[in-house]
C-alpha positions in Angstrom: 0.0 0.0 0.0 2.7 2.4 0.8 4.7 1.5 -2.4 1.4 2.3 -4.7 1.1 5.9 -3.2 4.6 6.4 -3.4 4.3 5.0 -7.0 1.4 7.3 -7.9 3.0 10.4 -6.4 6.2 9.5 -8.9 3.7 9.3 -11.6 1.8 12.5 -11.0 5.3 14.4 -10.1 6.8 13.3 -13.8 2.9 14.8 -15.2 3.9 18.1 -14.0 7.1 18.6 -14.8 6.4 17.2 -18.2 3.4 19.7 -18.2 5.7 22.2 -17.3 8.4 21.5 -19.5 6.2 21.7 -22.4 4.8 25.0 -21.1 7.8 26.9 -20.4 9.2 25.7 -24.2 6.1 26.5 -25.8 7.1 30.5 -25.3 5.2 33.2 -23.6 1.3 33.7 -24.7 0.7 36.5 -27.5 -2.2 37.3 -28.2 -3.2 36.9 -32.2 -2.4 41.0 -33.9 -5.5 42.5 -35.3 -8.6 41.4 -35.3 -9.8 37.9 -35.1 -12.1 36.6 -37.7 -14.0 34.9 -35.5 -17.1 36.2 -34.1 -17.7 37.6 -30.6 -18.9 34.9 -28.2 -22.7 35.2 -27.9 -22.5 35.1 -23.8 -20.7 38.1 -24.2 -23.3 40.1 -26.9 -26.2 39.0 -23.9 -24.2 40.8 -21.5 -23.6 43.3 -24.0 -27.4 44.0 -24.5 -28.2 43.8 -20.9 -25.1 46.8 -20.2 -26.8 49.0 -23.4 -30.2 48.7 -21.5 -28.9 49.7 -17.6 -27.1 52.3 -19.1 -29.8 53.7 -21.4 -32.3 53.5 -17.8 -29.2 55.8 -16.5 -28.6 52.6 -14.0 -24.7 52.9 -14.2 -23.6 50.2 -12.0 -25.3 47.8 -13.3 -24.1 48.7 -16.9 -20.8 48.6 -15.8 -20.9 45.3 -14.1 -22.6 44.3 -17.4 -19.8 45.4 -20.1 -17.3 44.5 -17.9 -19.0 40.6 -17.6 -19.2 40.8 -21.5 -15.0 41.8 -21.4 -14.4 38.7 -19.5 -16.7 36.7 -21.8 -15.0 37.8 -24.6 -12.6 40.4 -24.5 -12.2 41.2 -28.0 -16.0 43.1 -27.4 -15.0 46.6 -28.8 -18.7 47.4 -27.9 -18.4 46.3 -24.7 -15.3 49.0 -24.4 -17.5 51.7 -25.7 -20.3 50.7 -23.1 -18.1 51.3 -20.3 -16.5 54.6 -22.1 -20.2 55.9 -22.5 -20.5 54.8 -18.4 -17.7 56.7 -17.3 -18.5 59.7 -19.3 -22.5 59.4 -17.5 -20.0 59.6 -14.4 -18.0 62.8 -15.5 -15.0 61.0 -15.7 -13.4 61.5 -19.4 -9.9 60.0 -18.8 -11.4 56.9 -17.7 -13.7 57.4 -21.2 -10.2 57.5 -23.3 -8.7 54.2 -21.2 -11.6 52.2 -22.7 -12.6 54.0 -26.0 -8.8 53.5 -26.7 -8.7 49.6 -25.6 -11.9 49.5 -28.1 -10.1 51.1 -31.2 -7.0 48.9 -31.0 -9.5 46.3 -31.5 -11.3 48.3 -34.0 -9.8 51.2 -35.5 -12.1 52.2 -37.1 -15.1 51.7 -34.8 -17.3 55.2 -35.2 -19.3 55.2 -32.0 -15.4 54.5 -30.1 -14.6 57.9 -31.9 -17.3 59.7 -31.1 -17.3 58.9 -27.7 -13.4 59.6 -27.4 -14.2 63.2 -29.0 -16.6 63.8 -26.5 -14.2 62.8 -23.8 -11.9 64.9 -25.7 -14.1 68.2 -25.8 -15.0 67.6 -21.6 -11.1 67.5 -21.1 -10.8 70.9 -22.9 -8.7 69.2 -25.7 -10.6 70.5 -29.3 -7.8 70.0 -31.5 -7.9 65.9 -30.6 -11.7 66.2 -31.0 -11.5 67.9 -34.2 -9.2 65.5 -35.2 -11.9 62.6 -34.5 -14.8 64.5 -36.0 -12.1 64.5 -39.7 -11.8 60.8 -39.0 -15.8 60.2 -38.4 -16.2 62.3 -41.6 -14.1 60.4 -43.5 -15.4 57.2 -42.4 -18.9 57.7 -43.1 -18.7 59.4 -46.8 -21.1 61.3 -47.6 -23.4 58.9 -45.5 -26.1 60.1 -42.7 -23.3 59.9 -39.8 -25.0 60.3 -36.7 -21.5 60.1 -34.5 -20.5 62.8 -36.5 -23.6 64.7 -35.6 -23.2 64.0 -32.4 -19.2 65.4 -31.5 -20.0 68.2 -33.5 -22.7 69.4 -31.2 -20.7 68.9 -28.3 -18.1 70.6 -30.0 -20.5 73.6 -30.3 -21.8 73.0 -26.9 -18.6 73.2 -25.2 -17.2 76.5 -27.1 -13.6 76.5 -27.6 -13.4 79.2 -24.1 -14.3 77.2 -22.0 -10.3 76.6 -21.6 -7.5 79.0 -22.6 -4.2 78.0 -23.9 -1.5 78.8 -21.9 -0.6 81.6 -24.2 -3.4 83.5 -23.7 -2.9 83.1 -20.3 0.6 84.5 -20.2 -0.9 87.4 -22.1 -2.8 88.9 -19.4 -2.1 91.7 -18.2 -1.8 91.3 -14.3 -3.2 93.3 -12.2 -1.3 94.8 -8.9 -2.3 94.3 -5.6 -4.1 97.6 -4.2 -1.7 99.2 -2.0 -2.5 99.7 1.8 -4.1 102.6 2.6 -1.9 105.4 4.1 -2.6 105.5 8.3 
């Protein structure tokens, strides 16, 4: 009895260092470049749908715990990233809004609501060149289509004004004023 268990834990030792062996040779993990041609994994577009309907019933927690579920279903969801960008933007948090809507454009480069939601977190951080820059990209992307992203950053563009923040030059170009002196006792 003693020599089977000291047989089996012989056996189950070899297992693992084989195991291990033919992990540590087999290189670290990459993930494949680009996008994968194969499609999102449908667990992940139910959570999906269930984060676009908390967030549209402005019930932000529970989207979030939604698009992040989705993420860990599938985490090549660009959508999912653009969920949580749209979330964090509800929350007035924009850098948070350019983490994600970035994570969903290097899986989709071209995704146009991951643009427009960017530009928007763009134009709340007081950065209109970078929004601009978006709003070329949305315009080039939908050609001369009905473009309602494009719609959209422009009239948070408009909304926001471009004074809302002043460059540092203009800053510097203020005249200062001097203290008043103390009066004369």
């Amino acid at each position: 009895m003693k020599w089977a268990r000291a047989r089996i834990f012989r056996i189950a030792l070899a297992l693992m260092v084989g195991a291990a062996a033919i992990f540590a040779l087999s290189g670290p993990y990459r993930p494949p470049s680009g996008i994968s041609s194969a499609p999102i994994a449908p667990r992940s577009l139910a959570y999906l749908a269930a984060g676009q309907g908390a967030l549209d019933a402005q019930k932000l927690d529970d989207a979030i715990d939604a698009f992040e579920s989705a993420l860990v279903a599938d985490p090549r969801n660009a959508a999912a990233h653009v969920g949580l960008a749209r979330a964090a933007m509800a929350r007035s948090l924009p850098g948070k809004a350019l983490t994600h809507t970035r994570r969903a454009r290097e899986i989709a480069a071209d995704d146009r609501a991951a643009l427009a939601v960017e530009a928007e977190a763009y134009v709340a951080r007081g950065a209109f060149g970078r929004a601009r820059a978006n709003l070329a990209r949305l315009l080039t992307l939908c050609d001369g289509d009905v473009c309602p992203e494009a719609s959209i950053v422009q009239a948070a563009i408009h909304r926001a004004g471009e004074r809302t923040v002043m460059r540092r030059e203009e800053v510097l170009s203020q005249p200062v004023i001097e203290p008043l002196s103390p009066p004369n006792r």
